[in-house]
N, C-alpha and C positions, 0 to 999 in steps of 0.2 A: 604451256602451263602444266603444273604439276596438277595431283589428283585432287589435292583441298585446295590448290589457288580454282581448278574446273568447275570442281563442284560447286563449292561458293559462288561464281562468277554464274552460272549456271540457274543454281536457284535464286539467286539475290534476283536475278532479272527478271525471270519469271514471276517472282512476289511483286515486285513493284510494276511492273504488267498489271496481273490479278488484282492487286490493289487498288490503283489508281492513285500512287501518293502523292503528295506535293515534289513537284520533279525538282533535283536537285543534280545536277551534271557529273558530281564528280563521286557515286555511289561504287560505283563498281572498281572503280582506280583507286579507289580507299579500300575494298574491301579488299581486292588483291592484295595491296602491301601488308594490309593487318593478315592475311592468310601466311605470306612469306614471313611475315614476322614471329609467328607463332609456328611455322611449320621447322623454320631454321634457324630458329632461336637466336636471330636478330634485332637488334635495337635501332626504333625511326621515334623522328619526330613527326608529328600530320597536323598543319595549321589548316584549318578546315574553311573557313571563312563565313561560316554558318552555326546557327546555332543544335544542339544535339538530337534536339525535334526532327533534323534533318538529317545529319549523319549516323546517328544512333546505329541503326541499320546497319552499316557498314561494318562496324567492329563487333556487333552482336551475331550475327550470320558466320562470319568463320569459327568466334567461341561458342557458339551454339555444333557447329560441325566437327569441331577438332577433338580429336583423338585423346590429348593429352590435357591434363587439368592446368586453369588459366581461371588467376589473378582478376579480377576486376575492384581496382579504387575509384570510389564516386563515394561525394557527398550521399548523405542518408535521404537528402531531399531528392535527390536526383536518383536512388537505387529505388524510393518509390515510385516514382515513375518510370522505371523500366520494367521493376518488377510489375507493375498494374493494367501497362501499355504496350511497348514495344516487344518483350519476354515474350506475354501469351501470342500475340499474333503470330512472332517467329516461329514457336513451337506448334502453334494448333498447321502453320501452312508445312512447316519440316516432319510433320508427324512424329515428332522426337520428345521421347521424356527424358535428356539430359536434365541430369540434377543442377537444380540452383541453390546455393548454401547460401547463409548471410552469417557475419561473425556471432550471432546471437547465439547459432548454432554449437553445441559441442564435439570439437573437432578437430583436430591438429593439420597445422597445414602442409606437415609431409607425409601425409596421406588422406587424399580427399583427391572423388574425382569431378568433374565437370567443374561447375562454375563458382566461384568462392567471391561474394563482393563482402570489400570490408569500409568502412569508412579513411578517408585520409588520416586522422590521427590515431587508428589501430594499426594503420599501415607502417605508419612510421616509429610507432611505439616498437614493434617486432622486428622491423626491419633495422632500425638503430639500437635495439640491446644486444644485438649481434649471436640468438640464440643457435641452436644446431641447425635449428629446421629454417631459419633466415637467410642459411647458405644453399639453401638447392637453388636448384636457375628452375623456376617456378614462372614462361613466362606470364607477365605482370600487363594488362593493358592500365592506362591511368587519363582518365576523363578531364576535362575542365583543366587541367595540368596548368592553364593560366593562373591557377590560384597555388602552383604546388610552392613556391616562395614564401608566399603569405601563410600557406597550411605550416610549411617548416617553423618558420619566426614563430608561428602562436605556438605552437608545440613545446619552443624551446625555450617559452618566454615563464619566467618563474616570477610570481605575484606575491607579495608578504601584503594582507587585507588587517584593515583596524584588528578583527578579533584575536589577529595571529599575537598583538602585544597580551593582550589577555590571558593567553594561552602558553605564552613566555615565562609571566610573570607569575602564574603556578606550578611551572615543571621547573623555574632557578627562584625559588624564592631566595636563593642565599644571596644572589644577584640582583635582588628588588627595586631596590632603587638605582642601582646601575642603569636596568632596563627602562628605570621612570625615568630617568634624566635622559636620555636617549630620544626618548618617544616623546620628548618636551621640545627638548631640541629640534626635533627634524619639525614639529608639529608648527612651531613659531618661527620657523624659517621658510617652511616652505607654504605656509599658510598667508606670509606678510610680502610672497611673489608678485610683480606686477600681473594686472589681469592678463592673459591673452586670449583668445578666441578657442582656441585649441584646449585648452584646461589642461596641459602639459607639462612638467615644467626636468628640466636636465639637471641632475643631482650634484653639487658644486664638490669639488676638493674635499673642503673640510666636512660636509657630510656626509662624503665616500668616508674616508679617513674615519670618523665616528662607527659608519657601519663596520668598518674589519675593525677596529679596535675589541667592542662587543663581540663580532665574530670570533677572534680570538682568543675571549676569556670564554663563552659560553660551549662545553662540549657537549658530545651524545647528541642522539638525532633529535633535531626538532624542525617545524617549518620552517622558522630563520634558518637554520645553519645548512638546508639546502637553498634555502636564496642566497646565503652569504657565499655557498660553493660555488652557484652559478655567475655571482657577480664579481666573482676575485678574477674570471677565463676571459682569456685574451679577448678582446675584440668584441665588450660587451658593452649596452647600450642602460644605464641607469638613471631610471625616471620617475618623478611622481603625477598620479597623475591626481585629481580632486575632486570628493562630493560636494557640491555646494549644500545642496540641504542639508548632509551629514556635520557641514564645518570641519572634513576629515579628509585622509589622507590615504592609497595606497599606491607603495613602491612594487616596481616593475624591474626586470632584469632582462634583456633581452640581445640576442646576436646583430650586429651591424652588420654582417654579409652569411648566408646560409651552403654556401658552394660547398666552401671544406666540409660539412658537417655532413650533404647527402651525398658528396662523390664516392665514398664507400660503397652504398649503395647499389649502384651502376655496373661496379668490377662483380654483382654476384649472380645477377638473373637480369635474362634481356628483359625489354619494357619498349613500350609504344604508347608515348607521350600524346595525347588529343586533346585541343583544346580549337577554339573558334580564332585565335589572335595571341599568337607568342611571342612575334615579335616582327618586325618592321623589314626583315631581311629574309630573306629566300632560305639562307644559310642558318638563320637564328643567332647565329654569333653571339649576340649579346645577353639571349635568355638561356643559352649553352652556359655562357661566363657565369651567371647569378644560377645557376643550379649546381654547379661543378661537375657538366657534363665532358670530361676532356675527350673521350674515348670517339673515335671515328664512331660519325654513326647518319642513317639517310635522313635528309632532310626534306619535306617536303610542303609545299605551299600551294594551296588551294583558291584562284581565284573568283568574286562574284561572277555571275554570266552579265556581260554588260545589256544584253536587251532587256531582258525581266528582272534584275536582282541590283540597279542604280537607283540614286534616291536623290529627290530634288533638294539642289544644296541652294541656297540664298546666303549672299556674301555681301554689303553693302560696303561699297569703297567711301573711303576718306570718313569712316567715325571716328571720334576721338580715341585715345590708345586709353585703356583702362585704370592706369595710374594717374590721369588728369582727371583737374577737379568737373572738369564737361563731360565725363564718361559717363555718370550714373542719370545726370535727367535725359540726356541724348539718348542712351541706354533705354530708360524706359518707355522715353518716349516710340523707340522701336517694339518692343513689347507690348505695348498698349495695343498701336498697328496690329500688328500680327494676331494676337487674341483677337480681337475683334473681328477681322478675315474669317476666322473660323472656329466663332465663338458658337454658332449656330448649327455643327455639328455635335452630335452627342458622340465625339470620339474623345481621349484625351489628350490635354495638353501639355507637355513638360519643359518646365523652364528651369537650367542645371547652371550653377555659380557653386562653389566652394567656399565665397565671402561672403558670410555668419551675418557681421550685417546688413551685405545688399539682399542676401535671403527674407531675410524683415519688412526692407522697404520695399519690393519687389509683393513682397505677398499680402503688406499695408496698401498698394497703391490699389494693386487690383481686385483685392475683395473690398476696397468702395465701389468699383461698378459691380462687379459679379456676386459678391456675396460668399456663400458657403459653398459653390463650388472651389472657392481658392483655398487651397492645402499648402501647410510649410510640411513636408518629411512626414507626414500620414500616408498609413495603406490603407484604410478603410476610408474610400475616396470614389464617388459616382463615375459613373460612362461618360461625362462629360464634363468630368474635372478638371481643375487647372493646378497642376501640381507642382513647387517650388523647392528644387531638392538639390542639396549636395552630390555630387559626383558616385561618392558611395555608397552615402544612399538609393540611390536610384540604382547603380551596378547590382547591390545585394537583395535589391528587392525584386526587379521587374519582371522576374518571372511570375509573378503574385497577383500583375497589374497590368491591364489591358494593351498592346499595343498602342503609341501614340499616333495620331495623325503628325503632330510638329513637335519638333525636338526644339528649343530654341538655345542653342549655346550661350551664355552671358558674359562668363569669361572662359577662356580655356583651363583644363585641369592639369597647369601645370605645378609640383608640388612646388609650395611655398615657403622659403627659409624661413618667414615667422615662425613656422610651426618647428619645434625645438629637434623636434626626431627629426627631421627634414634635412636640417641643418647640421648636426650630431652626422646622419652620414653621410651628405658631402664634406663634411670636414674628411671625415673616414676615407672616402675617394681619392682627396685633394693628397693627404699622405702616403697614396701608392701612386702618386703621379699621372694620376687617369682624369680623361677628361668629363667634368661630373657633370656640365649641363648634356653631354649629347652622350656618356657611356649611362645615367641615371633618372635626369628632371625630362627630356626631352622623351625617352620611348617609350618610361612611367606614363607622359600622357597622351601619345601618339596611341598604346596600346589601349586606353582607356577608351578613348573618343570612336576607337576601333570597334570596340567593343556594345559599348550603348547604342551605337547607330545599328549594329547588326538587325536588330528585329524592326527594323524599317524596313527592309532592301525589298522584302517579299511584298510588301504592299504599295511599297514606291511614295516613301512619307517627305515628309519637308523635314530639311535641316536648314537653321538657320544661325547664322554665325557671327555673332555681334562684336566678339574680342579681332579689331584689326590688325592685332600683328600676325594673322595668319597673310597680312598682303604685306605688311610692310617689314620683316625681321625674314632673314637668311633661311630659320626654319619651319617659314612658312609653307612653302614649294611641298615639303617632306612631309605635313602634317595634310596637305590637300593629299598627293600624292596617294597618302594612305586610305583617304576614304572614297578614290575611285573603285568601282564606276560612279558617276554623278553628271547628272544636268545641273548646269548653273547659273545663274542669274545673277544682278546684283540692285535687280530694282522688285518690286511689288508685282507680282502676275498675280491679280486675282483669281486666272483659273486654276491656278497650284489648290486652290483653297476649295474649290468648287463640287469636287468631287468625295 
C-alpha cells in the first residue's frame, strides 16, 4: 500500500476499534479503493450494500486525509448529517482541521482546499454549463449515486406552471389572444382526459404541434420559450400533469434517457460513484448504460454478511397472481394475519403496493380494527404504526421514520405501463431495439426492493411477500436472488414475530 491507501487503513481501524461502531465488514476495503481513487485520479463505482450510517466512514477518512482538494455531492439532507455526525468524530479522533466548505460558501471551485460538498443539482448545474473551472479533474466522490438519474431527469426537466400563461400574456400582449386560445385549447383537452391514478397525462400530436406553432411566433426570452427550446430536443418526454383542486393544468418537458447528457461529464474529472444498490450486476452494466458511463472504470460490489445482516423473508406459495379478481380479499386477508402477529409490539409496520386503490382499501380495512395507528403515506406516525405507502413514498421518506419490524410487500414495484411516463419510455426502448422489460421495468424494481429492505438486514426484520410471481414468472429467481442473504419460510412462524 502506498502512504494514504497506509495511513487511512491504519487510522480507520484504529477509530472503529476506539469507537466501538456498529461493524460493518467491508470498512476498510472501501476505504482503500476510495484512497486509490483519489490518490490516482481513478474512477470506481462501490455498490455498498448498506446504508451510509454505515459506510460513511469509509469515504470520509481518506477525504479527511488527502492532500489534494475533493468534491463531495450529497443531498443537503445527508450533508447535514455528516456535517453534525460523522465530520466532527472523524476530525476530533485525526486531530485535523482540514477545512469543510459547503456551496453556501464564497468560493470558486478552482481554488479551494479540503473539502467542498455541494448539492446534486449545484453539481450538475457547473458541471453541465461546461465553465473553465468544470474542466479541472477535481476528484469528485458522489454519495447515494442511486439517485444520480433521477437527480439528472429533475434538473433537465423544464415546467411551464398556470402563472407562466399570466406572465405571457403581459410581456406579448400583441399576441393576446393567440396566447388565450392556446391555454383554452390545451386546458379543454387535457382537463376532458380519462381519470388515471397517476394524474399524468402524454401530450398528443396536435397539442405538440399548438405548442411549437406559438413557439414560433413568440420571440425574446421568456419562460415559454425556454420550455419550447427544451421540448423541440431530441428525445424528449412531454406531459401534463393536474391540480385537481386548482381545475388546472401544468406542462412538463423532460429527457427519456440521461446517458448522453452526463457522459461529458466523466471524460473531465475521476469520480467514485457510492451508493447502497446500483444495480443487479457485479459489473453494473446496466446502471453504467442509464448514466453514460462508457469509459473503463472498477466496479465493485459489496455483499450483506450472511450471519448478522439476512432478514426473514416469508413467501406464501400458491396466492393468487395480482391481476385476478381473488388477489385483493386473499391479499388482505394475509395482511390482517400478519398485523395482528405483531400488532402488540410498538415497533412499526409497513405495508408497500403502488396500487392507488388497493392503498385505500388496505388502509379502510385496517383502521376498522386498529384505528389511528393506520396511516396512508403520513410521517407524523407513532412507534407503533401501521403504515400504508407507495413504493416512493416510503424510499424518500424512511430515513425520517423508525425502522420496521415487517415489511410486507403487496404487490411488487414493478413500474406500471398505466402510468403514461412508464409507457412513453419503454416505447423509447422498444425503438432502439432493447429489451425494455429486463434492460428497464425489471432492475427499476429489483433495485427498489433492494433498497427498502436494506435497513432491516441490521435488525433481522420480516419480509413478507404477497405478489406470487416472484414463484411463478422466469424473473422471479433474480428478484429472490437479489435480496439474499434470507431465511425463508412460506408458512406463519409465530416466533418471526416474537421478538
Amino acid at each position: 500500500m502506498t502512504i494514504l491507501e497506509a495511513e487511512v487503513h491504519a487510522s480507520l481501524r484504529a477509530f472503529l476499534r476506539q469507537q466501538g461502531l456498529p461493524s460493518w465488514d467491508h470498512h476498510l476495503s472501501m476505504a482503500r479503493l476510495v484512497s486509490r481513487g483519489l490518490r490516482l485520479g481513478r474512477s470506481a463505482i462501490i455498490q455498498t450494500g448498506s446504508t451510509v450510517s454505515c459506510y460513511g466512514y469509509s469515504y470520509l477518512m481518506p477525504a479527511l486525509l488527502s492532500a489534494h482538494p475533493v468534491l463531495l455531492v450529497a443531498s443537503s439532507t445527508l450533508q447535514k448529517k455528516l456535517l453534525t455526525g460523522i465530520i466532527p468524530r472523524l476530525q476530533e479522533w485525526l486531530k485535523t482541521d482540514q477545512v469543510i466548505h459547503t456551496e453556501d460558501e464564497k468560493l470558486t471551485w478552482d481554488n479551494f482546499e479540503g473539502i467542498l460538498m455541494v448539492s446534486p443539482q449545484t453539481w450538475l448545474s457547473t458541471r453541465l454549463k461546461k465553465n473553465s473551472y468544470s474542466l479541472l479533474k477535481i476528484p469528485t466522490l458522489i454519495d447515494n449515486a442511486d439517485e444520480l438519474e433521477h437527480w439528472t431527469r429533475e434538473y433537465y426537466t423544464n415546467t411551464l406552471r398556470p402563472h407562466h400563461w399570466q406572465q405571457l400574456q403581459k410581456k406579448y400582449s400583441a399576441y393576446g389572444n393567440l396566447i388565450q386560445e392556446v391555454r383554452l385549447y390545451l386546458t379543454k383537452k387535457i382537463l376532458s382526459r380519462s381519470i388515471n391514478p397517476y394524474r399524468c397525462y402524454l401530450l398528443s400530436q396536435e397539442e405538440h404541434k399548438t405548442l411549437q406553432h406559438l413557439g414560433e411566433v413568440l420571440t425574446g426570452e421568456s419562460s415559454f420559450k425556454q420550455f419550447w427550446g427544451k421540448m423541440s430536443m431530441q428525445s424528449q418526454l412531454l406531459w401534463a400533469s393536474i391540480d385537481d383542486d386548482a381545475k388546472d393544468f401544468s406542462l412538463h418537458s423532460s429527457p427519456l434517457e440521461v446517458g448522453s447528457l452526463l457522459q461529458p461529464i466523466w471524460q473531465r474529472s475521476p469520480v467514485v460513484l457510492m451508493g447502497g444498490v446500483l444495480d443487479s450486476d457485479k459489473i453494473a452494466a446496466t446502471y453504467r448504460d442509464s448514466i453514460g458511463f462508457t469509459n473503463n472504470i472498477l466496479c465493485l460490489r459489496f455483499s450483506p454478511n450472511r450471519q448478522n445482516e439476512f432478514i426473514k423473508l416469508y413467501i406464501r406459495d400458491r396466492l393468487p397472481m395480482p391481476n385476478t379478481p381473488e388477489f385483493q380479499g386473499v391479499m388482505l386477508d394475509q395482511v390482517h394475519r400478519l398485523v395482528t402477529l405483531c400488532c402488540h409490539r410498538s415497533q412499526l409496520i409497513i405495508i408497500l403496493t403502488d396500487d392507488v386503490p388497493l392503498k385505500a382499501r388496505i388502509g379502510t380495512a385496517l383502521a376498522a380494527e386498529f384505528g389511528s395507528r393506520v396511516q396512508v403515506e403520513k410521517t407524523q406516525i407513532p412507534n407503533n404504526g401501521i403504515l400504508i405507502s407507495g413504493w416512493d413514498f416510503w424510499y424518500h421518506n424512511n430515513e425520517t421514520l423508525p425502522i420496521p419490524q415487517l415489511l410486507v410487500i403487496a404487490t411488487l414495484p414493478i413500474p406500471s405501463l398505466e402510468n403514461p411516463l412508464v409507457a412513453a419510455r419503454v416505447s423509447f426502448y422498444k425503438k432502439q431495439h432493447k429489451d425494455w422489460f429486463r434492460f428497464y421495468l425489471l432492475p427499476t424494481a429489483i433495485k427498489i426492493i433492494q433498497r427498502v429492505v436494506m435497513p432491516l438486514r441490521e435488525p433481522q426484520g420480516v419480509v413478507a411477500i404477497l405478489d406470487n410471481r416472484v414463484n411463478y414468472r422466469s424473473y422471479g429467481s433474480r428478484i429472490l436472488t437479489a435480496l439474499e442473504p434470507f431465511a425463508k419460510i412460506n408458512y406463519l412462524d409465530v416466533s418471526w414475530f416474537q421478538h
